[in-house]
C-alpha positions in Angstrom: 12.8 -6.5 -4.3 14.2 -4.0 -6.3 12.0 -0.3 -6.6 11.4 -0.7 -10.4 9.7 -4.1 -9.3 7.8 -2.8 -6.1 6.3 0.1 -8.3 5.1 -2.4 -11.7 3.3 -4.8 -9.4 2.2 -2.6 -7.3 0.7 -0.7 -9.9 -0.3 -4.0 -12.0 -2.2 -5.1 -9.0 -3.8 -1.7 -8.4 -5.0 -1.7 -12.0 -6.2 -5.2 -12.7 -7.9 -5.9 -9.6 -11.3 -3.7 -10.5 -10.9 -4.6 -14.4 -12.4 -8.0 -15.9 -9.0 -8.8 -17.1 -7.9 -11.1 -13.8 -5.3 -9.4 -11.5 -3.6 -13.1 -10.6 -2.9 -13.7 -14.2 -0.9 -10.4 -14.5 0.3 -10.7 -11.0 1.7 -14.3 -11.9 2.6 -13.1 -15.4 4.6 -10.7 -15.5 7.5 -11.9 -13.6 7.3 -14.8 -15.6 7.5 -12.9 -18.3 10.3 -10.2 -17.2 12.6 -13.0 -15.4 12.3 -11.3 -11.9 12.0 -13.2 -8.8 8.9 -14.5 -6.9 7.8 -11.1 -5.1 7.2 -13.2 -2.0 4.4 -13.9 0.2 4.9 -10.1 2.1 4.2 -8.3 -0.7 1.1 -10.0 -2.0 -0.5 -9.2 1.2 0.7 -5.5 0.9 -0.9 -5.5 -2.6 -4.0 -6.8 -1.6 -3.9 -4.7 1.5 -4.3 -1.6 -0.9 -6.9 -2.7 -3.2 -9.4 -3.2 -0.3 -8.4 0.4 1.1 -9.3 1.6 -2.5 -12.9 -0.5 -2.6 -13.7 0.4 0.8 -12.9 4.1 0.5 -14.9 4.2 -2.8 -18.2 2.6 -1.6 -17.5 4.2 2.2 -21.1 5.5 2.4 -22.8 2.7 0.9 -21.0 0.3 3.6 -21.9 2.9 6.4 -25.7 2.3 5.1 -25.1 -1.3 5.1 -24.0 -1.2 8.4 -26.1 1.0 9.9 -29.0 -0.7 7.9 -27.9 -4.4 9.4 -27.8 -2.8 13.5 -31.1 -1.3 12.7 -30.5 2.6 12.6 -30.5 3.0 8.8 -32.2 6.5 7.4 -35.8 6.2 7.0 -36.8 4.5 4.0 -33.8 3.4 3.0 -33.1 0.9 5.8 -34.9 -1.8 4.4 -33.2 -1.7 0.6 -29.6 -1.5 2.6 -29.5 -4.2 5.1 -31.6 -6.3 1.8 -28.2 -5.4 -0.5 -26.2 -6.8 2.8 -27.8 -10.1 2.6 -27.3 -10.2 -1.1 -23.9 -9.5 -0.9 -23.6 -12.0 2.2 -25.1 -15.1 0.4 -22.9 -14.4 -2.7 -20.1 -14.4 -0.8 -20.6 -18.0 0.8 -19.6 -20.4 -2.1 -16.1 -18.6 -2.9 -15.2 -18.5 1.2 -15.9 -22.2 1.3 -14.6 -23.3 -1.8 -11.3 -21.1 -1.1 -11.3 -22.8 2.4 -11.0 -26.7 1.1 -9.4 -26.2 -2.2 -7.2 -23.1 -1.4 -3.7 -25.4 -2.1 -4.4 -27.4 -4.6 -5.3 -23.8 -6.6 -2.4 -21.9 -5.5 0.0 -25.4 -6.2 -1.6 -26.7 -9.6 -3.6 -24.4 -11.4 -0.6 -21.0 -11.7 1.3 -21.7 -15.3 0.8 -20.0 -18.5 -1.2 -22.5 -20.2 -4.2 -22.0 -17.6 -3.8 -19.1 -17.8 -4.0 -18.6 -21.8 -6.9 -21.0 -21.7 -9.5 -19.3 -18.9 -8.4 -15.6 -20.5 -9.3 -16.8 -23.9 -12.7 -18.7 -23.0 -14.2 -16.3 -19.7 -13.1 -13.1 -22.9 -15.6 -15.0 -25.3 -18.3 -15.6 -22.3 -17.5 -11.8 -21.3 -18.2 -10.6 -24.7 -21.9 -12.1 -24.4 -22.5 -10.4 -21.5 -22.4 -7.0 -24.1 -26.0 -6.2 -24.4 -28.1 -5.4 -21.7 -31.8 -6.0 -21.3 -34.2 -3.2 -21.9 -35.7 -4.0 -18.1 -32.2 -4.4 -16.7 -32.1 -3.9 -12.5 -29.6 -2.1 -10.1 -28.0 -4.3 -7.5 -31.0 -3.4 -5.1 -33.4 -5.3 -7.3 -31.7 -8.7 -7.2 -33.1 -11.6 -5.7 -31.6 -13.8 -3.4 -31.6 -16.8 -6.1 -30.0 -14.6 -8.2 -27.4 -13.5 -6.0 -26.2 -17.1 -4.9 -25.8 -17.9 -8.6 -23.7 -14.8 -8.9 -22.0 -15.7 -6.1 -21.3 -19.7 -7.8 -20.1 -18.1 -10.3 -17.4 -16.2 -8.5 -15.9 -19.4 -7.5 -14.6 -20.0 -11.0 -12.1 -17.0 -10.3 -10.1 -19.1 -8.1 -8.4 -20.2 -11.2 -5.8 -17.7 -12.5 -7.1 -16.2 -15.5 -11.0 -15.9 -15.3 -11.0 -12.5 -13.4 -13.3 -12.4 -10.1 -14.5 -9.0 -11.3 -15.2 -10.3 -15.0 -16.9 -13.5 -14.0 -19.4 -11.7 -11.4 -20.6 -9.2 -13.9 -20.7 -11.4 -16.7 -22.9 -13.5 -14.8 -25.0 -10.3 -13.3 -25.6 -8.9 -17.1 -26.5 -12.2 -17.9 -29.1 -12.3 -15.3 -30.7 -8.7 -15.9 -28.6 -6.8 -13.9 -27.2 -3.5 -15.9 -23.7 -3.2 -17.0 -22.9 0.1 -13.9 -25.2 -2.2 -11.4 -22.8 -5.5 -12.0 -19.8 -3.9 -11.4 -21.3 -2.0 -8.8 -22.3 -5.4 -6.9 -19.1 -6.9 -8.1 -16.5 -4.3 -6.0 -18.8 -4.9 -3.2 -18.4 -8.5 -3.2 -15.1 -8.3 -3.6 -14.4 -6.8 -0.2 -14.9 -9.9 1.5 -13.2 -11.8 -0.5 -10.0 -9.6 -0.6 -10.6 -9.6 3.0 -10.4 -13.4 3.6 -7.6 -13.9 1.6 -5.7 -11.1 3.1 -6.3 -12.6 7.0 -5.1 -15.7 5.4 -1.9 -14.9 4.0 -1.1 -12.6 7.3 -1.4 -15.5 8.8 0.5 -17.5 6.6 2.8 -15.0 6.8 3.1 -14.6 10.8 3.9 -18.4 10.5 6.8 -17.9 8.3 10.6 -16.6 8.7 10.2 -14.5 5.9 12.2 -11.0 6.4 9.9 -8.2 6.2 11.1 -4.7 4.0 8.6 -2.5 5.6 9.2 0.3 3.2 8.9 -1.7 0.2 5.8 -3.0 1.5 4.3 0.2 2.4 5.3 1.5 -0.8 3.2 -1.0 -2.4 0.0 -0.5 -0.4 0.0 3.3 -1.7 0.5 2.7 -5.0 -2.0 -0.2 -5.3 -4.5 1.6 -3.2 -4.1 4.4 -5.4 -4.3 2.8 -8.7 -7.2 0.7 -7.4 -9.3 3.5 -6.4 -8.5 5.5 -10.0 -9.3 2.5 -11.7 -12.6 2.0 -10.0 -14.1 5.7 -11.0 -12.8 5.3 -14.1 -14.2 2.5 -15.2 -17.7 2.4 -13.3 -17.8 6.1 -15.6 -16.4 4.0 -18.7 -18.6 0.8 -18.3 -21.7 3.5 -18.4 -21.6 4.7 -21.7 -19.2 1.8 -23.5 -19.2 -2.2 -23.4 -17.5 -4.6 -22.2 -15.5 -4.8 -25.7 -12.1 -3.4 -25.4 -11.7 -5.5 -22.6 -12.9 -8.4 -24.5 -9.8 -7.7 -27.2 -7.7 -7.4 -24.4 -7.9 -10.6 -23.0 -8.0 -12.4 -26.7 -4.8 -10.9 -27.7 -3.4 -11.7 -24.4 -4.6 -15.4 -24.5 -3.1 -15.0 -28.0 0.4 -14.0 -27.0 0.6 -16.5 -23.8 0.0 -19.4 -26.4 2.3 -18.3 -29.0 5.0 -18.0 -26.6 4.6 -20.8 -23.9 3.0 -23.6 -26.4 
């Protein structure tokens, strides 16, 4: 890969990941759209390597609480709420592991083209831009219920499909379901670690299997600058998403819809 290419994607991934605005689609798109070469296999799992640095280096002390929390040796008073938030984030996890299990090759085979892509940014921009006003009793992530958290955590499945945005999806369906705007995307990055996890075992192993050459320096290149990115981009927008909407993002992903039909229909 050339270094122009290494540093866009890596920073496109860094970027996107956090954002409702699907990091696939842009990770799918834009060599599409720029006529470069399939960045390979490697250098998806360097990518994704770096975005679950950034989310696990953000929310370090809240996953030291869940942890201590789940062995027993939380603080005082706070060990109860902790190891509760990793149960929620547990059973919200389950539908997208199992679903990603069985139907992993027919989504990475079937559903990446343009078209889906247009289609699922359009449609989960519209259901996003519903998920604008908060209740006046809104929650944090610690008041969920368990109920609620498993229908988040149906919802999540729909991001297998390039386009929807795992982020987006999840706290459209948390706003939705009287969780504040922060709160979502608070409960969002954390269920993303799992996931990012997962499919980062998977591809290692996928790519342990395969005689693909390795360019370590490109691929350590691209785990700082997505890490990086990713980290920036969470403060920034779990500041943003406390005073503003969910509307630019909303525009975003219509125009973008917009401009993928008007140039692959």
């Amino acid at each position: 890969m050339e270094w122009l290419h290494i540093i866009v994607l890596s920073l496109v991934q860094g970027i996107t990941e956090f954002l409702p605005i699907s990091s696939s689609a842009h990770l799918i798109l834009t060599p599409h759209l720029f006529d470069w070469p399939d960045q390979g296999l490697a250098f998806d799992v360097a990518v994704h390597v770096g975005t679950l640095i950034a989310v696990i280096t953000y929310f370090r002390v809240e996953l030291r609480q869940m942890l201590m929390a789940c062995v027993g040796n939380g603080p005082e008073g706070c060990h109860q709420r902790d190891a509760r938030l990793s149960g929620l984030v547990t059973v919200a996890t389950l539908p997208a592991m199992l679903v990603g299990l069985v139907f992993h090759d027919f989504i990475a085979n079937d559903l990446r083209n343009p078209l889906v892509i247009a289609s699922t940014t359009i449609g989960f921009g519209l259901l996003l831009l519903a998920a604008n006003r908060e209740r006046a009793d809104a929650r944090d992530e610690y008041g969920l219920t368990y109920a609620l958290a498993i229908i988040i955590g149906l919802t999540q499945v729909l991001a297998f499909i390039p386009g929807t945005s795992r982020s987006g999806i999840t706290m459209t369906a948390a706003v939705m379901l009287g969780m504040r705007r922060e709160s979502a995307a608070r409960f969002s990055f954390l269920l993303s670690i799992p996931i990012i996890l997962a499919g980062g075992v998977y591809k290692s192993l996928l790519l342990v299997q395969s005689d693909q050459a390795v360019a370590w320096g490109s691929l350590f290149l691209g785990v700082a600058l997505s890490a990086i990115s990713a980290f920036a981009c969470i403060y920034w927008f779990l500041q943003f998403i406390q005073k503003f909407s969910f509307t630019p993002f909303v525009i975003y992903r219509l125009l973008l819809g917009a401009v993928l039909l008007v140039i692959f229909v």
